[in-house]
C-alpha positions as CSV (number, residue, x, y, z in Angstrom):
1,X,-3.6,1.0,-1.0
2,X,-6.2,1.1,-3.9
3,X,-4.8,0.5,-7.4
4,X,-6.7,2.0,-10.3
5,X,-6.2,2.2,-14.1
6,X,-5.9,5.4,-15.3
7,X,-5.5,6.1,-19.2
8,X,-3.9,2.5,-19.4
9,X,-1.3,3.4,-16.4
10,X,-1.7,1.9,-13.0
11,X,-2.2,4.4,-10.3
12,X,-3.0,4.0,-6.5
13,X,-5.1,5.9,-4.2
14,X,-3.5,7.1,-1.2
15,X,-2.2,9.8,0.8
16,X,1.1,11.8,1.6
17,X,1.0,9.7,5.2
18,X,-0.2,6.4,3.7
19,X,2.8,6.2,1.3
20,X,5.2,7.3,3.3
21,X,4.5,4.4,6.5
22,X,3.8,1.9,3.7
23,X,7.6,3.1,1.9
24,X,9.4,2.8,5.6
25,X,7.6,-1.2,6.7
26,X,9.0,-1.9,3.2
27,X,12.4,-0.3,3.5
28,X,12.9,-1.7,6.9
29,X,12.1,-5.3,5.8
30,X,14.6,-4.8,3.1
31,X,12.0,-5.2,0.3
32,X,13.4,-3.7,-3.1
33,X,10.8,-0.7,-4.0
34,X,10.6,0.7,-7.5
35,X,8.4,4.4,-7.3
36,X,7.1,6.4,-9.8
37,X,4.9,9.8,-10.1
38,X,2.4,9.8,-12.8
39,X,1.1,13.2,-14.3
40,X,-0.5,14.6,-17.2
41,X,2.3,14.6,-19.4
42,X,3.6,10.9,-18.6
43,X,0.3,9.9,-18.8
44,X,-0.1,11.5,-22.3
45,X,3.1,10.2,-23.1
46,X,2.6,6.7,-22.2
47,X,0.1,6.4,-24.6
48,X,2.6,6.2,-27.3
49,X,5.9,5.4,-25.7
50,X,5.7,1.6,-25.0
51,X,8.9,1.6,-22.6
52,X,7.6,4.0,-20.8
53,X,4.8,2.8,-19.9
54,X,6.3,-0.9,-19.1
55,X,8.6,1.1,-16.8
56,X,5.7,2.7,-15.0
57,X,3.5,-0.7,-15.1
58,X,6.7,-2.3,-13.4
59,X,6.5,0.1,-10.3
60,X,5.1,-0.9,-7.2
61,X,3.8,2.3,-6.1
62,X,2.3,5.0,-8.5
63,X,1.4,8.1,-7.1
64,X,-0.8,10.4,-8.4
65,X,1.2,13.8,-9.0
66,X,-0.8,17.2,-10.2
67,X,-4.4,18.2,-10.0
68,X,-5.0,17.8,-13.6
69,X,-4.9,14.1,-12.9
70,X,-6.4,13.9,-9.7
71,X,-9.5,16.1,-11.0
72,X,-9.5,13.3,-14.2
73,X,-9.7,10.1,-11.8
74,X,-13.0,11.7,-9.7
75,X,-14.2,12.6,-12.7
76,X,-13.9,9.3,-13.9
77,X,-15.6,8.0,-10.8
78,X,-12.4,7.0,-8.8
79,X,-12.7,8.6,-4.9
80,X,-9.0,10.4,-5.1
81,X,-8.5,12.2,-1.8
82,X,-5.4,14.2,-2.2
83,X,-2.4,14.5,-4.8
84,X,1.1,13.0,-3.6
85,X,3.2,15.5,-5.4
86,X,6.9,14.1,-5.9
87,X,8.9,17.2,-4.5
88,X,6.6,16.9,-1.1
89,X,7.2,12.9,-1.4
90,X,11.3,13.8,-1.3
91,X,11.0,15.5,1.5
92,X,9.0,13.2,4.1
93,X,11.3,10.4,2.8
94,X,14.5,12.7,3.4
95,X,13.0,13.4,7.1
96,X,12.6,9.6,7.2
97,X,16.0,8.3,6.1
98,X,17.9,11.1,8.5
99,X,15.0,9.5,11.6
100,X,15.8,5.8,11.0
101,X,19.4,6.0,9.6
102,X,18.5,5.3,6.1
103,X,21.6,6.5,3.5
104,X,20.6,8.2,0.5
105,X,22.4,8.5,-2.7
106,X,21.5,11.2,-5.2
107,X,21.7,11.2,-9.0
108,X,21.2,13.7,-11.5
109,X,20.9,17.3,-12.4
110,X,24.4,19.4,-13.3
111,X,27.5,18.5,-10.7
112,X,27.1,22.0,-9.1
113,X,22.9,21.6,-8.5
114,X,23.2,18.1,-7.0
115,X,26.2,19.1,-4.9
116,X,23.7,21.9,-3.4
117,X,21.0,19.6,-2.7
118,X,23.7,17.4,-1.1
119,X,24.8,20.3,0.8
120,X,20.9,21.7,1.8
121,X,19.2,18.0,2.8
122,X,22.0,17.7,5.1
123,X,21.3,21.0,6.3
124,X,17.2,20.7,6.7
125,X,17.8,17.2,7.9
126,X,20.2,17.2,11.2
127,X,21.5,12.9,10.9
128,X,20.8,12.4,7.0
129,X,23.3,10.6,5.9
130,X,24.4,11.0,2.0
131,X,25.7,8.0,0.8
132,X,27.0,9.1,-2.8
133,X,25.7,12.0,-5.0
134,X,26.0,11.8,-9.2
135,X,25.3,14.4,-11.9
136,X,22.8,13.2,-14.5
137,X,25.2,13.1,-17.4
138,X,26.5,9.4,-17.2
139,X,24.8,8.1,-20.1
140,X,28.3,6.8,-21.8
141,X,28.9,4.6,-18.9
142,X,25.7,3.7,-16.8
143,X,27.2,0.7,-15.0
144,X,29.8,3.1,-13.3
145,X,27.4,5.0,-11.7
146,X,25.1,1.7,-11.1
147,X,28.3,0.4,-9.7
148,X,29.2,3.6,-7.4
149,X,25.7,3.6,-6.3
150,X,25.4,-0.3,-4.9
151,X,29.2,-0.1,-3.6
152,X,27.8,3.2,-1.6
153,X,25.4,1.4,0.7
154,X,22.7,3.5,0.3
155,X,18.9,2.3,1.4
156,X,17.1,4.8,-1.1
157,X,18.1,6.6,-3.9
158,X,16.4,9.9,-5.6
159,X,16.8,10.0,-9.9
160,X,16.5,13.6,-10.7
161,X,16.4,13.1,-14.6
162,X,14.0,14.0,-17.3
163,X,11.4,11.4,-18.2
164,X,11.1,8.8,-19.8
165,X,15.0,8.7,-19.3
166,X,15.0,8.3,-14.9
167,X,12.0,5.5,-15.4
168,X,13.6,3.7,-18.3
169,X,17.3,3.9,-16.8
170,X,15.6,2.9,-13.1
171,X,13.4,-0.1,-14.6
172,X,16.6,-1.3,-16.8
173,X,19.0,-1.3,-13.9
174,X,16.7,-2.2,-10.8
175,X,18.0,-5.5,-9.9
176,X,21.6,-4.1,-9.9
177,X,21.1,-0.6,-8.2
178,X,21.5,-2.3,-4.2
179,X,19.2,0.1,-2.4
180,X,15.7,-1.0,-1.0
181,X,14.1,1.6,-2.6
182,X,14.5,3.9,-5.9
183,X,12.2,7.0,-6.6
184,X,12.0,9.3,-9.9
185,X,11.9,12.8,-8.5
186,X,12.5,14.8,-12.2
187,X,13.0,18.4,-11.2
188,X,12.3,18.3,-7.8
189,X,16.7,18.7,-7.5
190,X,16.3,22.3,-9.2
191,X,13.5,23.1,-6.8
192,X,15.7,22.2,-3.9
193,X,18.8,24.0,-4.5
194,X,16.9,27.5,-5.4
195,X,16.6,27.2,-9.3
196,X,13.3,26.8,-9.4
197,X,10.7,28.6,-7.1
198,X,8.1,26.0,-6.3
199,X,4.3,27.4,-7.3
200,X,2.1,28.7,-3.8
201,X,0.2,26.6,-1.8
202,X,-2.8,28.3,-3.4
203,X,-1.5,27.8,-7.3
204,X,-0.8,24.2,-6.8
205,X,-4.3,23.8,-4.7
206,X,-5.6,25.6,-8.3
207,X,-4.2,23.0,-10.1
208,X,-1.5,26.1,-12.4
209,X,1.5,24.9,-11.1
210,X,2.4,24.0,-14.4
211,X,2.0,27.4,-15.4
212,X,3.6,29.1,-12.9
213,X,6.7,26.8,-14.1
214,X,5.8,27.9,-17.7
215,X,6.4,31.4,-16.8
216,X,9.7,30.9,-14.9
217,X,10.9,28.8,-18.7
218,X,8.6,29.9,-21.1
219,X,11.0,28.4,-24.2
220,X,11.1,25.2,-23.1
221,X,7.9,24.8,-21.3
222,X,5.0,26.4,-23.3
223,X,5.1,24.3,-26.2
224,X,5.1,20.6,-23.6
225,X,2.9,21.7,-21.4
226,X,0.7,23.3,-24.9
227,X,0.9,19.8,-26.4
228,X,0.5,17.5,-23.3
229,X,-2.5,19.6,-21.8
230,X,-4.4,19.2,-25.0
231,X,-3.8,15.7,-25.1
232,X,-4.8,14.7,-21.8
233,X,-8.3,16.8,-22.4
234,X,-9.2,15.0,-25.2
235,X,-8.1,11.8,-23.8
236,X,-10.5,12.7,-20.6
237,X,-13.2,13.5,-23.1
238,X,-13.1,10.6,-24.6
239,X,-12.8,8.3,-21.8
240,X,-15.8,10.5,-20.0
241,X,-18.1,10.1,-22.4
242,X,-17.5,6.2,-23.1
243,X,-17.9,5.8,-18.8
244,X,-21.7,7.9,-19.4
245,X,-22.6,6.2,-22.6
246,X,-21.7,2.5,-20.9
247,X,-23.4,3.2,-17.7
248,X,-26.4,3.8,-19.4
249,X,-26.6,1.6,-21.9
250,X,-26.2,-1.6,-19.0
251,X,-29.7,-2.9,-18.2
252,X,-31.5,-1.6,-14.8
């Protein structure tokens, strides 16, 4: 895969299929994976959070999740074929664990939503085998959970919390965790169970799939997605402009 630099983050350049044979030869070779989703918002954010974006520089695969950012890397010149959205990611991985016997463990999300996706991937996946399952509200005792997690077995775990909490709580406990390979998948949990509806093919394809999700939360999604959007069209501006003014002021 391609890596790029995006805004400051790393990003690579490949597709749904690519990720997911490059995720299973390095599952199966029992090589320790840390995964991570970048879209507008994280990328806005990283900009002043430095632990975030150590967490995501310490990833060895960034995907790039949501149009908005996709549209910003061709724009910037980068040859970006396809978005690898992180709810889709979950679910080619899920079909992947239950082929090859991979256990999964998942964390986060209130006890009755994770206990649903529990229930539902074991449904949509005849053979997955759950490992463990955690609610995301551990923060008074992290190394119990990191412990029940390792003791479980499991080859990949999902971290359905809020960012920057899932990157910084994966990056700070990576080398304790046990599992081959650890992936950020934020709300994708709510999605899952039937919380959330997930956008249409033809609003994500659109590149509004944040505000279809602004109209199923308008109080707590307006104002982020307000904030965030700005951000990232200034920062695209900026970097735009700098790319056009460089390229033409270097000799012929």
């Amino acid at each position: 895969m391609k890596r790029i630099e995006l805004f400051g983050s790393p990003a690579d350049v490949a597709t749904m299929n690519e990720t997911v044979e490059w995720i299973a030869r390095r599952i199966e070779a029992r090589q320790f994976t840390q995964h991570v989703v970048v879209n507008v918002a994280k990328l806005v954010n990283a900009q002043t959070d430095g632990q975030l974006a150590e967490s995501v520089r310490a990833c060895d695969i960034v995907n790039i999740d949501g149009m908005g950012v996709v549209w910003a890397a061709r724009a910037l010149g980068f040859d970006v074929a396809e978005r690898v959205a992180g709810v889709d990611l979950f679910g080619s991985l899920l079909g992947l664990a239950a082929q090859r016997v991979f256990p999964v463990f998942l964390l986060g999300a209130k006890p009755e939503i994770v206990a649903e996706v529990a229930k539902r991937s074991a449904e949509s996946y005849p053979g997955l085998r759950i490992a463990g399952a955690h609610h995301g509200y551990f923060w008074d005792d992290e190394r119990a959970v990191v412990e029940q997690i390792r003791e479980s077995g499991a080859r990949l775990l999902f971290v359905a919390i809020t960012s920057p909490k899932k990157e910084n709580f994966i990056n700070r406990w990576r080398d304790e965790l046990g599992v081959d390979f650890v992936m950020g998948v934020g709300g994708t949990f709510d999605v899952v169970a039937g919380k959330v509806k997930r956008a249409p093919q033809w609003v994500q394809r659109a590149g509004m799939e944040w505000l279809f999700r602004v109209l199923q939360e308008p109080g707590r999604m307006w104002k982020r997605y307000l904030v965030t959007n700005s951000k990232f069209a200034g920062m695209l501006a900026k970097a735009w402009f700098q790319k056009q003014f460089f390229s033409s002021a270097r000799p012929s």
